[in-house]
C-alpha positions as CSV (number, residue, x, y, z in Angstrom):
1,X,130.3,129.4,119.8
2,X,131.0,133.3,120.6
3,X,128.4,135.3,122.4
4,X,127.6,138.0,120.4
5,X,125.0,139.4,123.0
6,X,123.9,138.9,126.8
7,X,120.4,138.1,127.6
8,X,119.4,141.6,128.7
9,X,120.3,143.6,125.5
10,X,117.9,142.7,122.6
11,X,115.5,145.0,121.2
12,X,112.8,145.2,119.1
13,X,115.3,146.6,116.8
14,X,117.1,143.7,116.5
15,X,114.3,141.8,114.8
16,X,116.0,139.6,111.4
17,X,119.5,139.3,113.6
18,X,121.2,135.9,114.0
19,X,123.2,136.3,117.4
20,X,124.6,133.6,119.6
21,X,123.9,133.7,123.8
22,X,124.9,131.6,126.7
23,X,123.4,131.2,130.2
24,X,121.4,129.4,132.6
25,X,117.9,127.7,131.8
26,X,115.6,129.6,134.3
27,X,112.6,128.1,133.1
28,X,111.5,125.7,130.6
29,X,107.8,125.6,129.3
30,X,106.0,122.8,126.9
31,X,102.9,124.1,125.6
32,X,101.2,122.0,123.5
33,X,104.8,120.8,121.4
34,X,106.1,124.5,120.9
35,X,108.9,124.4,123.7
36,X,109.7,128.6,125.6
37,X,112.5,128.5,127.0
38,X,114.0,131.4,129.2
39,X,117.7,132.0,128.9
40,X,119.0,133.8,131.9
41,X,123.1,135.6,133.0
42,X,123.1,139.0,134.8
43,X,122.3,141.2,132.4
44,X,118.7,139.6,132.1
45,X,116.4,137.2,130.5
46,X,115.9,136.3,126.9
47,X,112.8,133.7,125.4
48,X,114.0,131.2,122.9
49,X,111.2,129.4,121.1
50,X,111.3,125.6,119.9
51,X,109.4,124.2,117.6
52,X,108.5,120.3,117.2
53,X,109.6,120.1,113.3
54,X,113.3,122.2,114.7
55,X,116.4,119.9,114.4
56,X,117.2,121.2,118.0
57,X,114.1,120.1,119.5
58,X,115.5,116.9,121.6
59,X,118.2,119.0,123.0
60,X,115.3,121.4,124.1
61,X,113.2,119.1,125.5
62,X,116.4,117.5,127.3
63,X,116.7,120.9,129.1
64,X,116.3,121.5,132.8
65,X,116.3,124.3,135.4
66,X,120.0,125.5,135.5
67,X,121.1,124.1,132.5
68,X,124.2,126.0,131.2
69,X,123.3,126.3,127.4
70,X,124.4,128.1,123.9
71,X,121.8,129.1,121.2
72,X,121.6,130.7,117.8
73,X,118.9,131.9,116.8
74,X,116.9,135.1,114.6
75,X,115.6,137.7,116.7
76,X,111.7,137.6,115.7
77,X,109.0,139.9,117.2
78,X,106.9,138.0,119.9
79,X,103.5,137.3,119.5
80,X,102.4,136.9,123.2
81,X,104.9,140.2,124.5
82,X,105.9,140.5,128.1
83,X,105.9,144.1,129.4
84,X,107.6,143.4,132.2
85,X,110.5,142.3,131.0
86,X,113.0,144.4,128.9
87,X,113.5,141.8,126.2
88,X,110.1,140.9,126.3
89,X,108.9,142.2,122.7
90,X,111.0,139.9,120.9
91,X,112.2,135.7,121.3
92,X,114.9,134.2,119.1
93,X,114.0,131.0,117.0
94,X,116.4,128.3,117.5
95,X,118.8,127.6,114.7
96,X,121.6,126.0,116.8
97,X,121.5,124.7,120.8
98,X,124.7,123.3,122.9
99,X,124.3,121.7,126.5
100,X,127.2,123.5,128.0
101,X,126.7,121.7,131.4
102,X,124.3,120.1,133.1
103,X,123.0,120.4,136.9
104,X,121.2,118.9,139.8
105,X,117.6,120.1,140.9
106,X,118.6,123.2,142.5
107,X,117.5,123.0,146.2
108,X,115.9,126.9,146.1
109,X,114.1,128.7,143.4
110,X,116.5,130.6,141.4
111,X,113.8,133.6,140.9
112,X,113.6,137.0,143.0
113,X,110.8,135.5,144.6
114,X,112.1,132.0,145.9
115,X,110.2,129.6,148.7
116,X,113.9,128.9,150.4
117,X,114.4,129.6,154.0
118,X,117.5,132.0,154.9
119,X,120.2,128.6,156.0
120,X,118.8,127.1,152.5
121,X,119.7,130.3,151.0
122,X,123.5,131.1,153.1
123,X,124.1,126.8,152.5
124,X,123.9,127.0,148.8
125,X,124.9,130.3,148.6
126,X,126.5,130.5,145.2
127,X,122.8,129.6,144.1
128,X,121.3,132.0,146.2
129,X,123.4,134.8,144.4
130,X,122.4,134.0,140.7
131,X,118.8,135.0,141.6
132,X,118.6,138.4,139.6
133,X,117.5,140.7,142.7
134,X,120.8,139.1,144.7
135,X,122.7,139.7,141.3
136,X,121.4,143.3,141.1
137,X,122.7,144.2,144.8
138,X,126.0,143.2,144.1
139,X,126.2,145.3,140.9
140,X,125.2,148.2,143.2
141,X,127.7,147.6,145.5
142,X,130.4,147.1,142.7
143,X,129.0,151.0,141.6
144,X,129.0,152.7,144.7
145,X,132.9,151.2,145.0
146,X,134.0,152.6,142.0
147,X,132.1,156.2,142.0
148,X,133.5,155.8,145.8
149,X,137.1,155.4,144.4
150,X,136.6,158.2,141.8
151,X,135.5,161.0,143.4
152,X,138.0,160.7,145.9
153,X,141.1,160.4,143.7
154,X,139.6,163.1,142.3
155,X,140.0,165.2,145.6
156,X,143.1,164.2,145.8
157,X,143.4,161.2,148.0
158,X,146.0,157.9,147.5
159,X,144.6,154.6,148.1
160,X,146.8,152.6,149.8
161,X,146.7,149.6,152.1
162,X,147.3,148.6,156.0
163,X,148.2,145.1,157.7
164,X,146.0,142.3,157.9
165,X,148.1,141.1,160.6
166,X,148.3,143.0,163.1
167,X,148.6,144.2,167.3
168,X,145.8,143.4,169.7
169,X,144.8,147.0,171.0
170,X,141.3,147.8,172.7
171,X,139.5,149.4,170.1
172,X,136.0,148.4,171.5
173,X,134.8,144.5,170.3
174,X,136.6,141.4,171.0
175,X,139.8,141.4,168.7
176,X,139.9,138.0,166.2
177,X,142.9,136.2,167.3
178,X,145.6,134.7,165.1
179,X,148.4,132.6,166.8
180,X,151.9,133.1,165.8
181,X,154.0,130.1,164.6
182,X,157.2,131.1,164.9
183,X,157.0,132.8,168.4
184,X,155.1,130.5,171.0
185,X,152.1,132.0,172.8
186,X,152.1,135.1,171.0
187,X,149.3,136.3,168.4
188,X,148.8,138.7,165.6
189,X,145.5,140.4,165.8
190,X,142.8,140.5,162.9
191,X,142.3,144.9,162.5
192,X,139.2,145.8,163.9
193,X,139.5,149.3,161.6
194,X,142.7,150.8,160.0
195,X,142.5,153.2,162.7
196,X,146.4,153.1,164.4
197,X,148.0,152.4,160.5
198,X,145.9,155.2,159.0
199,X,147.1,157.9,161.9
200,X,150.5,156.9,161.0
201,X,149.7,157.7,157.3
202,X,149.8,161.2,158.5
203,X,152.5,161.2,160.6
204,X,154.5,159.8,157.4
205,X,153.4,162.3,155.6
206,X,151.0,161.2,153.0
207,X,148.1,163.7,154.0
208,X,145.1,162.2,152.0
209,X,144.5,158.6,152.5
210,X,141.5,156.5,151.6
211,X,140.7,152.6,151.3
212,X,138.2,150.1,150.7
213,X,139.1,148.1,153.6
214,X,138.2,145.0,155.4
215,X,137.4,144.6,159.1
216,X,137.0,142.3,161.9
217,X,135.3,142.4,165.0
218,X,133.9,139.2,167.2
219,X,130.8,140.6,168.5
220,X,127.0,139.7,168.5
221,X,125.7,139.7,165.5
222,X,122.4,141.4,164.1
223,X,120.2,142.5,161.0
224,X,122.9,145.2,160.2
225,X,126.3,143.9,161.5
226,X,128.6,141.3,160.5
227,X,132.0,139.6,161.5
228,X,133.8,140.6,158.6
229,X,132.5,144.1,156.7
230,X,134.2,146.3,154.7
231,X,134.7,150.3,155.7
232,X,135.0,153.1,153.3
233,X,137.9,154.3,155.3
234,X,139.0,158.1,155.3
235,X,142.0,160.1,157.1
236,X,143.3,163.6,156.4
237,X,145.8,166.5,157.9
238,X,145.7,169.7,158.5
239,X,141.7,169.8,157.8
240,X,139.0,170.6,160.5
241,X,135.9,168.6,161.0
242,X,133.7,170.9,158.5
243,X,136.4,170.5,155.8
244,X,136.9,166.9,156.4
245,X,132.8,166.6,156.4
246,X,132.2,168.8,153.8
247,X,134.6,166.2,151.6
248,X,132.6,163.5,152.5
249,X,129.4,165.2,151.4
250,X,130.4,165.4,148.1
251,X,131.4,161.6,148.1
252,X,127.5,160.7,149.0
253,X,126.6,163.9,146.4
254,X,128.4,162.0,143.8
255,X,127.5,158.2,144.2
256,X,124.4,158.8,144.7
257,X,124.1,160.9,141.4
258,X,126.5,158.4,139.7
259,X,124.3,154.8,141.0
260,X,120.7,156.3,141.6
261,X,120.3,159.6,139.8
262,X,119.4,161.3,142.7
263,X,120.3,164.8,143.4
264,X,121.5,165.0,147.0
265,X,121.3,168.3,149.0
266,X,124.0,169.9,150.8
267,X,125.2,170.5,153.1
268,X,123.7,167.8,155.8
269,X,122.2,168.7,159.3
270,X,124.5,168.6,161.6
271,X,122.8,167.7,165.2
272,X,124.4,167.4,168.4
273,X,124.7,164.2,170.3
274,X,122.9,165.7,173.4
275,X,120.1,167.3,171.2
276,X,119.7,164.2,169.2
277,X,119.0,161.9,172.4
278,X,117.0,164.6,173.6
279,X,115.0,164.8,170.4
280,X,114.7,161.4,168.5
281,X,116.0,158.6,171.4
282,X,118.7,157.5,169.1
283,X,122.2,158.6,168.2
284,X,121.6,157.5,164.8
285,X,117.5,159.0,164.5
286,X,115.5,158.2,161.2
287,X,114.6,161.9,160.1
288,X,111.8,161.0,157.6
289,X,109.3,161.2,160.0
290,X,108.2,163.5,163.4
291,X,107.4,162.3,166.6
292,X,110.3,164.0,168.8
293,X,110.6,162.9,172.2
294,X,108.9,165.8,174.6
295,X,110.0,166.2,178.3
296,X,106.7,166.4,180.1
297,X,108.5,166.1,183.8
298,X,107.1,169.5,185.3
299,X,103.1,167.8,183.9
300,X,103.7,164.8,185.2
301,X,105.9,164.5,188.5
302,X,103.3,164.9,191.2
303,X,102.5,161.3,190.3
304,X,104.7,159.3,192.8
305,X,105.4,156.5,191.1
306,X,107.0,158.8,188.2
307,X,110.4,159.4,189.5
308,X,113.1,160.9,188.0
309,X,112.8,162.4,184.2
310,X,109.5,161.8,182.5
311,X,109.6,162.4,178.7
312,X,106.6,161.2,176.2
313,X,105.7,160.9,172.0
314,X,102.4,161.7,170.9
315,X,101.2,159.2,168.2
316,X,99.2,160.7,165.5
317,X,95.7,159.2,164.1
318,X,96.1,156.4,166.8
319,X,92.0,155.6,167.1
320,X,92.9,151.9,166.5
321,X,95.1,150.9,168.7
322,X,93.7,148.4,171.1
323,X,94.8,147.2,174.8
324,X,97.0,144.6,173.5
325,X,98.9,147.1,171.0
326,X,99.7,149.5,173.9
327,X,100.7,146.2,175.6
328,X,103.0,145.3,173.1
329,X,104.6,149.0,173.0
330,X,104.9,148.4,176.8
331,X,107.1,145.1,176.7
332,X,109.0,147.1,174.1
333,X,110.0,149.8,176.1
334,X,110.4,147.3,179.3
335,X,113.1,145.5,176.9
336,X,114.9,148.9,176.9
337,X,114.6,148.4,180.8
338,X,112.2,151.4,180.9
339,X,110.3,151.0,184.5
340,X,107.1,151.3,183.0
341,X,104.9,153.1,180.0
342,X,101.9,155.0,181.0
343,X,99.5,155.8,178.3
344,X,96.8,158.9,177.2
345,X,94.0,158.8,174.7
346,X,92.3,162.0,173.4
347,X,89.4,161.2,171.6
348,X,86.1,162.9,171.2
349,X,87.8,165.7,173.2
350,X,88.3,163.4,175.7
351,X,91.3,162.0,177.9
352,X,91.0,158.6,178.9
353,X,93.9,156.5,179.9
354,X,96.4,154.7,182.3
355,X,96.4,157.3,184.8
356,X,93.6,159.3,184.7
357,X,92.9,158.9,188.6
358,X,95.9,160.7,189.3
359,X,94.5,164.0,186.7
360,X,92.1,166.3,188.4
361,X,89.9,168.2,185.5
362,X,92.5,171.4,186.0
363,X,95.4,169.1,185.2
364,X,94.2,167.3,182.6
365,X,93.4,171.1,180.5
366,X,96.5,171.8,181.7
367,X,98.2,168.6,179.4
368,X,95.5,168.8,176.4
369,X,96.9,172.4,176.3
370,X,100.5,171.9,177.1
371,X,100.7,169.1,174.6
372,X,98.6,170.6,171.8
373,X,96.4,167.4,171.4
374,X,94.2,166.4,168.8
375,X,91.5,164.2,168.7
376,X,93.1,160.7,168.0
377,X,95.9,161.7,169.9
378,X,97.6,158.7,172.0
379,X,100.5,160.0,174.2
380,X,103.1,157.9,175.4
381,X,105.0,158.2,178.8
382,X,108.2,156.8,180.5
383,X,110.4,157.6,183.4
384,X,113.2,157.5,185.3
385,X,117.1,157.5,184.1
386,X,117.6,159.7,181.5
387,X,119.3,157.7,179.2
388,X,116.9,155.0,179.1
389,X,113.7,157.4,178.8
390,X,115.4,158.3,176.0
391,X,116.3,155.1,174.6
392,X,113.2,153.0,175.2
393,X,111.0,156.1,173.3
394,X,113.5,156.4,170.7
395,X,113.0,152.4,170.4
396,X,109.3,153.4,170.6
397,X,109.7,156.0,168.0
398,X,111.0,153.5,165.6
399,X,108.9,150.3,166.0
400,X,105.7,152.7,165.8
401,X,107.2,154.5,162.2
402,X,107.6,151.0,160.9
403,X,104.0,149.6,161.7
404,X,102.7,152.7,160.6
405,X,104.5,152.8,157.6
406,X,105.8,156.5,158.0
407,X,108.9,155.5,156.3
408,X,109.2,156.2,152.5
409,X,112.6,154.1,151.3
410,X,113.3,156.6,148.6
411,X,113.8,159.4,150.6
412,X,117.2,160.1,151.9
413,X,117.6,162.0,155.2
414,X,121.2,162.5,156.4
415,X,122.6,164.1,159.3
416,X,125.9,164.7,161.1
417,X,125.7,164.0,164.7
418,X,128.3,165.8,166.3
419,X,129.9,166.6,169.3
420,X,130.1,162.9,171.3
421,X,130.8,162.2,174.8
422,X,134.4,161.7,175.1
423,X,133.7,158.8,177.8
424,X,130.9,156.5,178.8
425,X,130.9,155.2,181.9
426,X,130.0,151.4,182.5
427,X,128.4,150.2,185.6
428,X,129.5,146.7,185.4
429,X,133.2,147.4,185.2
430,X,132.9,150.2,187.3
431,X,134.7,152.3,185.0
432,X,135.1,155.0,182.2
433,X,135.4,153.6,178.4
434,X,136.3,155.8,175.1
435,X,132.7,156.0,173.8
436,X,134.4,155.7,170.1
437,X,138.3,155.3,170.1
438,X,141.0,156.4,172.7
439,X,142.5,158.7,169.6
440,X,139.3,161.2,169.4
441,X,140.4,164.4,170.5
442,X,138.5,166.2,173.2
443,X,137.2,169.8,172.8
444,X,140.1,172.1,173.7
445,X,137.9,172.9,176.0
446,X,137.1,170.0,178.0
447,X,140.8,168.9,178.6
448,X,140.3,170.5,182.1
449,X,137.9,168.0,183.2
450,X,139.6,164.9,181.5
451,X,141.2,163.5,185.0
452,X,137.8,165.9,187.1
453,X,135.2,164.8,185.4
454,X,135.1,162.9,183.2
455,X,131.1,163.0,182.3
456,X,131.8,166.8,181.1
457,X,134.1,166.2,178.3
458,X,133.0,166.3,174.6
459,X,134.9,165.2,171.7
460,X,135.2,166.2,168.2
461,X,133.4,163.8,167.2
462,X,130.9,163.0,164.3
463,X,128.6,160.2,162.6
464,X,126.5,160.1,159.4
465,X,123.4,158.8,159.9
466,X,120.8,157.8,156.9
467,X,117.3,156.7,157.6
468,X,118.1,155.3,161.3
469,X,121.4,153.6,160.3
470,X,125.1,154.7,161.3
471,X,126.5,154.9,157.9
472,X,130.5,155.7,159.3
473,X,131.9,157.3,162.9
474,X,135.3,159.7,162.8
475,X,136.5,162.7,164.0
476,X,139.6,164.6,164.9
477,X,142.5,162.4,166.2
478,X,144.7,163.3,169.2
479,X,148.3,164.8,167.9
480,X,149.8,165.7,171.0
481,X,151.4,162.9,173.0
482,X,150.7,164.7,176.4
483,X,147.2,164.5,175.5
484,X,147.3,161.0,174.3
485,X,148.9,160.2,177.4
486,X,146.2,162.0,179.5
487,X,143.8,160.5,177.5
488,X,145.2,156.9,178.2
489,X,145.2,157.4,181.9
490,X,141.6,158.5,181.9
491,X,140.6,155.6,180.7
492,X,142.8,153.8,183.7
493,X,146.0,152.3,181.3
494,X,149.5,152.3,183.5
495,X,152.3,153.4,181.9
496,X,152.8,149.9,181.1
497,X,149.8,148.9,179.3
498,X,150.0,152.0,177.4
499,X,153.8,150.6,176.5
500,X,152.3,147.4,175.8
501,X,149.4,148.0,173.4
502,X,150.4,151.3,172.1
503,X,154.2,151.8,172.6
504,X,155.4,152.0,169.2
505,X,152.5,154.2,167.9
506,X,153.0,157.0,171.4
507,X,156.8,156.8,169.9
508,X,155.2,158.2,166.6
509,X,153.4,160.7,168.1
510,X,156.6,162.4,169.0
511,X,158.3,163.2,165.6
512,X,156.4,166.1,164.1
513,X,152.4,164.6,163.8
514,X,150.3,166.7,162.6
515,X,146.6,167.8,163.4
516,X,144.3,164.9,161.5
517,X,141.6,163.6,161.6
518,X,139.1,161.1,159.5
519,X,136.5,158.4,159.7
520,X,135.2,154.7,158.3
521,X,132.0,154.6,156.9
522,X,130.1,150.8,156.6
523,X,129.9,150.1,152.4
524,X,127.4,147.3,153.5
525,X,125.3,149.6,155.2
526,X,125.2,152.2,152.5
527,X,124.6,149.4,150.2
528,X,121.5,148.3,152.1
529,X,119.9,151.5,151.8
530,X,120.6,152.4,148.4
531,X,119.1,148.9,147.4
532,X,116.1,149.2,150.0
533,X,116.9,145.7,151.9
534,X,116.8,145.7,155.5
535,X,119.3,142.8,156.0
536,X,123.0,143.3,155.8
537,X,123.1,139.4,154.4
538,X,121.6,140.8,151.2
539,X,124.6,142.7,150.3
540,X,127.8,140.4,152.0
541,X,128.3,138.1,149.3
542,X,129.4,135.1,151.7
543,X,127.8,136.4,154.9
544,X,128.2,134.3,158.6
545,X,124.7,133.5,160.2
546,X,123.6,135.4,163.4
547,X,125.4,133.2,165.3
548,X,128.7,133.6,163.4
549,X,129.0,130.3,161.1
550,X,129.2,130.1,157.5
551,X,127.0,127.2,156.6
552,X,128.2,127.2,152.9
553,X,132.2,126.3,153.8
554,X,131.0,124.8,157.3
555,X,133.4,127.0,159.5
556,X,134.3,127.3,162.4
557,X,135.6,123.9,162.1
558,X,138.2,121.9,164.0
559,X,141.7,121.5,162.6
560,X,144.4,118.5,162.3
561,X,145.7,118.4,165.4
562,X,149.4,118.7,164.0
563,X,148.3,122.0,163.0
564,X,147.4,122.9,166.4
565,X,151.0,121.7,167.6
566,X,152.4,124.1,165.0
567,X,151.0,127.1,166.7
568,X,151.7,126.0,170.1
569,X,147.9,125.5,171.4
570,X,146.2,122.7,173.4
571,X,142.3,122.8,173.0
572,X,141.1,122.3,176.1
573,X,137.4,119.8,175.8
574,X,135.0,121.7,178.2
């Protein structure tokens, strides 16, 4: 019983062949005596016909969905053919079928189109996954790994691996804990990134490092994130941020050439943080479509209740949106905890609006002018902090794109943002924090104000962006200790905490490190755009739930409580 072929692979050509195939029954159809049945494994679907007077026929008619099964059969041209599938101008006629196993009802359709809601789907996940869109993911994913892997050997770069278990450091999310065994009260750390082990790469030596690593980070969960993902992760010396960007250009060039035939331009725009919030609201904006962010503060600001900055988007061809749209934009914005969202309508070469008793007929020329309008023309207006004008339109920006379907899924916009904060301040700590890592390197520059002010300092800092999604952060690592150190106390660290969580790796800086830098770029994320799915699930092959359980293995779970005893903790019952 040796498969000579997969169900994807026969041809017209092969008509008069006997071969042998194995697979899963996706569907079984009686019409009338003659029994179809469709024969199904990852490389595709092949018809087998039945017929009453064949010797086979009881097996066939024993058959059910999921049925693992071998047939023999001669390829013969189809009568009835099916265009839409690639085997569909030929079926095989049964000379020999085998029940390799048998199986329950499945509790989902196994089909690209299934009825099965998404804890059906994550519960009987190894189901889930032979459905041939899931299957066809994957095999993406498994491509972009391996063109991944070969273009950067071929620049040069080793491949080699860091600790699982490792030291707690504040890297940003909550650190997955692992208690220690052998020494009570003490715990190894699950690695948020590579980051620490990669920078000692370079200090050891090895110069070009890459790896298809897996991370861990206990934070809320949403559409694009995960508890455990797995980073493209990147770290040179002696190689400034245009070199080390340029190299990962031609990693996207290549993969996406090598999985998609798509011929990718370079090099990328490269945008800079301030102008990027200034522009799109986002420092990660979707570049497919227009609708910058304007500032409008000087047309605006005799209105009192306007305080602070006022910026706006003008929404093209906007004639049908009714009250209760602009309402719904409204509690939008007010979830970014914008104060408010005023609203103008030019129609018929007329304004109309939300604050047209505060526009005399000179001011109102004055913003038809100013603002270029157009007839069908709905502005958009917020105000107050900055940050979140910028943030509530840029959320604005995105939710309006979507509805209006400005966003074509095989286009492919990148950028480089560049040129971060070095520090973002947080009002409920009443502190500064590393707005990426506390091993970015500031701007020559900006070391001045590091200790001064804080708020002034950039970094050399990037991100790749696609389509509205942060594909990977990096940037130029600190290589000075004195600058580490200054960095450190910035962020308020005492000498002792910077013993504590970073002592051995501030020992490292000191023999001989040399100028790096590098970055970790999400393969679920790049997966999800090159396979156009807008959930992260799609493309984690056991993904959590947003809540962070796996309803497949049922975990979290408790454990015996001897186990507990070896580890040396008492769960306390709230």
């Amino acid at each position: 019983m040796n498969r000579t072929h997969n169900n994807g692979e026969l041809r017209i050509t092969d008509v008069n062949k006997i071969v042998e195939l194995k697979g899963w029954v996706a569907k079984k159809r009686n019409l009338g005596g003659l029994i179809f049945i469709d024969i199904r494994d990852k490389y595709g679907i092949t018809q087998i016909a039945v017929k009453p007077e064949n010797p086979n026929y009881e097996i066939a008619n024993q058959l059910k969905s999921e049925y693992v099964i071998y047939v023999k059969g001669t390829v013969i041209e189809r009568e009835s053919k099916n265009k839409d599938l690639p085997t569909g101008d030929i079926e095989l006629d049964c000379i020999e079928l085998k029940i390799l196993n048998t199986s329950l009802q499945p509790p989902l359709i196994i089909a690209d189109n299934t009825d099965a809601l998404e804890d059906t789907r994550l519960k009987y996940r190894y189901l889930d996954l032979r459905r041939p869109c899931m299957q066809k993911y994957f095999i993406t994913k498994s491509k972009i790994t391996q063109a991944v892997r070969e273009y950067l050997c071929s620049e040069d770069f080793l491949e080699l691996e860091t600790p699982i278990l490792a030291k707690s450091t504040p890297e940003g999310a909550r650190d997955y804990l692992v208690p220690s065994r052998l020494y009570e009260g003490e715990f190894y750390a699950l690695p948020q990134s590579p980051q620490i082990f990669k920078q000692l790469y370079m200090i050891a030596g090895f110069e070009r490092y890459f790896q298809i690593a897996r991370c861990f980070r206990d934070e809320d969960l949403r559409a694009d994130r995960q508890p455990e993902f797995t980073q493209i992760d990147i770290e040179t010396s002696f190689l400034n941020d245009t070199e080390i960007q340029t190299i990962v250009e031609g990693m996207f060039k290549h993969v996406f050439k090598k999985v998609l035939d798509i011929d990718l331009k370079t090099p990328f725009r490269r945008i800079k943080y301030d102008d990027a919030m200034n522009t799109y609201g986002s420092d990660k904006p979707d570049l497919r479509f227009g609708m910058e962010l304007f500032d409008c503060t000087n047309l605006f600001n005799h209105i009192e209740f306007m305080d602070g900055v006022i910026k706006g988007i003008t929404v093209k061809n906007a004639e049908h949106y009714t009250r209760k749209n602009i309402d719904e934009l409204t509690n939008l914005a007010k979830k970014y905890k914008a104060k408010g969202l005023a609203y103008l309508r030019y129609q018929d070469n007329t304004l109309t609006g939300s604050i047209m008793k505060f526009l005399d007929e000179a001011k109102q020329k004055e913003i038809i002018d100013t603002l270029k309008l157009e007839n069908g023309d709905l502005v958009l207006i917020t105000y107050g902090k900055l940050k979140i004008v910028q943030i509530s339109l840029g959320a604005l920006r995105s939710f309006i794109a979507k509805k209006e379907n400005m966003l074509d899924p095989k286009r492919f916009e990148f950028a480089w943002i560049v040129d971060w904060p070095v520090f973002e301040w947080s009002e409920e700590d009443n502190r500064w924090y590393a707005s990426t890592h506390p091993f970015t390197a500031p701007k020559d520059e900006c070391l001045q104000y590091m200790k001064t002010n804080p708020e002034k300092c950039y970094a050399n800092a990037y991100d790749i962006v696609l389509n509205g999604y942060e594909l990977g952060s990096g940037s130029l690592r600190i290589y000075n200790q004195d600058v580490q150190k200054l960095m450190f106390e910035t962020l308020g660290l005492t000498d002792e905490d910077i013993k504590n969580k970073f002592g051995f790796f501030t020992e490292a800086l000191k023999y001989g490190t040399p100028p790096h830098g590098g970055i970790g770029m999400g393969l679920e994320r790049i997966t999800m755009l090159m396979t156009n799915t807008d959930n992260i699930k799609d493309v984690v092959a056991f993904p959590k739930t947003q809540s962070a359980r796996d309803l497949m293995c049922e975990s979290p779970s408790s454990v015996d409580e001897k186990q507990l005893i070896d580890v040396h903790i008492d769960v306390r019952k709230q």
